[in-house]
N, C-alpha and C positions, 0 to 999 in steps of 0.2 A: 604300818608296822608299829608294834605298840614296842616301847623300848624298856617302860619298870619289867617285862619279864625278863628280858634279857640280861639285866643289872643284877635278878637273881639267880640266873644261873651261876653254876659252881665256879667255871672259866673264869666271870666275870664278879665274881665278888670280892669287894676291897675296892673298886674304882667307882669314878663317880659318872655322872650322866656323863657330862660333858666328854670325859676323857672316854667311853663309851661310843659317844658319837660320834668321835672326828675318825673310828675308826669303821664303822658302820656308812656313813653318809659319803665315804670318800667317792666319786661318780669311777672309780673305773672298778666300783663290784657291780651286781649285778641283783638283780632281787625275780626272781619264777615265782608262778602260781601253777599250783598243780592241780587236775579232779581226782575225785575217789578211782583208783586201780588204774590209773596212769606211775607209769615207772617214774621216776625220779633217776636213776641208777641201774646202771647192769651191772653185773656181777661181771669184771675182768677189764672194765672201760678204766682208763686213765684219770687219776684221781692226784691234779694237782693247783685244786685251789678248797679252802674250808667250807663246808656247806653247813650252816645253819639250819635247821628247821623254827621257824618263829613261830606258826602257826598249823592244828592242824595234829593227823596223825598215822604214823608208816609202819611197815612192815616189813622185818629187815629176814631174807631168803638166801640161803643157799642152793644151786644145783649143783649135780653132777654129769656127766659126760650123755647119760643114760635118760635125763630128765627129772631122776628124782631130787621131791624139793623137802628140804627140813628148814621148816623156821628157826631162826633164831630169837627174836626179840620182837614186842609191839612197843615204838618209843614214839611218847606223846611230846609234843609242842611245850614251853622251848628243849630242844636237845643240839648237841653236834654228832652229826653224823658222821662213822667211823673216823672219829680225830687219829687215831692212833699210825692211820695210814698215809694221812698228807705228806707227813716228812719221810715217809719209811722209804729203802730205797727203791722197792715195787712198787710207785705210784698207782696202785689200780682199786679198784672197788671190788674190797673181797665178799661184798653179798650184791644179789637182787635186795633195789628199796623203791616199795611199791607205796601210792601214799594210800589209803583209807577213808582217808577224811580229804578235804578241800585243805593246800597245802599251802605254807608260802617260806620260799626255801629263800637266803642270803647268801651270796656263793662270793666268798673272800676269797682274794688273789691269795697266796704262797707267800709270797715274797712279803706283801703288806701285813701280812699276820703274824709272820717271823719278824719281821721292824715293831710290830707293836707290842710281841712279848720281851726284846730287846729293854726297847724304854721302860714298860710296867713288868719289874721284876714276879707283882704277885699274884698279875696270872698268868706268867710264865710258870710259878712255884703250882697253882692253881692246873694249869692244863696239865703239867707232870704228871699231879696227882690223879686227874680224872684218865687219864691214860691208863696209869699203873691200876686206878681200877677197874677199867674195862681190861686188862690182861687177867689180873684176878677171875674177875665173874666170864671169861671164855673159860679159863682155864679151869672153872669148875664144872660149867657147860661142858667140858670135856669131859672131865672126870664123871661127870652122870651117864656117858653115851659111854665111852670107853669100859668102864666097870658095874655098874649097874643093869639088871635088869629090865626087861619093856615090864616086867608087873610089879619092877620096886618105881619106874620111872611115873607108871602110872599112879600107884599111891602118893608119891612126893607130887607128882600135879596138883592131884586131889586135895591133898593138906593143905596145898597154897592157893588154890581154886575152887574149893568148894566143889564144885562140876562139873560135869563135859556138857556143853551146852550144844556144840555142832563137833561131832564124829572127824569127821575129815581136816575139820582145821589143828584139832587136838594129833591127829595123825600127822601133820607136819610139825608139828612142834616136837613130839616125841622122836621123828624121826623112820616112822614104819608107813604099812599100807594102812590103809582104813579096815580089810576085816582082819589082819592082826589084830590091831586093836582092839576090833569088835571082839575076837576070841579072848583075847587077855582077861577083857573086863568080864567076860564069861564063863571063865575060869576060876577067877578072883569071887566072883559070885559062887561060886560050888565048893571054894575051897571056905568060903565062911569068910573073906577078908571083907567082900562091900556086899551091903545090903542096895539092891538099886530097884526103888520102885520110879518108874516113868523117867522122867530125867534128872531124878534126885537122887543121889549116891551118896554113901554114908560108910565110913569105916570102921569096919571093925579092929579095930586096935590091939587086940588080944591077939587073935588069931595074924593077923598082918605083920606081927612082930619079927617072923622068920625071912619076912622080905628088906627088913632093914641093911 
């Protein structure tokens, strides 16, 4: 486990190695390695000690009752996984997190990670903060699904993504079926918004202005 990434995560910046590592090495955490498309996490399992991700990278999933899955997020190495839930007082894992890549998870006890924002006030100040912005960035996750449409959602991809490289993984991030999608963007092509030759999509900006 390499420890300068972890020094620079947000959590932890302000402290030094040492005080770092009496919190990491203590023997009663626990340190997983994971393969590509091995769960990490269910969605609904009991969620009460902090998980690190040190290395490595996942894929954080919603279902529903029904099966249907919407991604939420791809979070690369180092991250903490759903911080916001450890203390909540639903201990559970509000997504599937699936890993991608070859993983290697840190799993801090509760109690020992509460003692240690005790002692180090700044990143106590520090996890506050990264909390409060994961409630932010859901809550505009919301705000995209909730009031937006699937062919304004698809343009805001597009701007931030350049492309739809694989059809079906785009359809869970969006939140629809795969040939929605497929119709959206074939639509968006007739109505003059993207120009798509092969798997390169291009927006027209002029005409696309009404999906803002």
């Amino acid at each position: 486990m390499e420890i300068y990434p972890l020094l620079r995560m947000p959590p932890f910046r302000g402290i030094t190695e040492e005080e770092l590592l009496s919190l990491i090495l203590s023997p009663e955490h626990a340190r997983r390695l994971y393969k590509p498309s091995d769960f990490i996490a269910m969605q609904g399992e009991t969620y009460r000690s902090l998980f690190i991700l040190c290395s490595g990278k996942v894929r954080t999933q919603m279902v529903n009752a029904e099966g249907k899955q919407l991604t939420i997020e791809t979070l690369k190495a180092p991250q903490l996984l759903a911080p916001a839930f450890v203390f909540s007082s639903e201990n559970r894992f509000p997504v599937n997190i699936e890993a991608i890549e070859k993983c290697e998870i840190l799993v801090i006890s509760q109690s020992a990670f509460l003692e240690f924002l005790h002692q180090y006030p700044i990143v106590m100040h520090n996890f506050l903060r990264l909390v409060s912005d994961r409630t932010l960035f859901l809550s505009q996750k919301l705000n995209a699904f909730a009031l937006q449409s699937l062919k304004s959602r698809i343009l805001n991809y597009l701007r931030i993504h350049g492309s739809i490289r694989n059809q079906q993984e785009v359809a869970q991030i969006l939140g629809v079926a795969r040939p929605s999608l497929a119709r959206a963007l074939s639509e968006l092509a007739g109505e003059g918004c993207l120009r798509i030759e092969g798997k390169e999509i291009q927006i027209n900006e002029t005409d696309a202005q009404k999906y803002l």
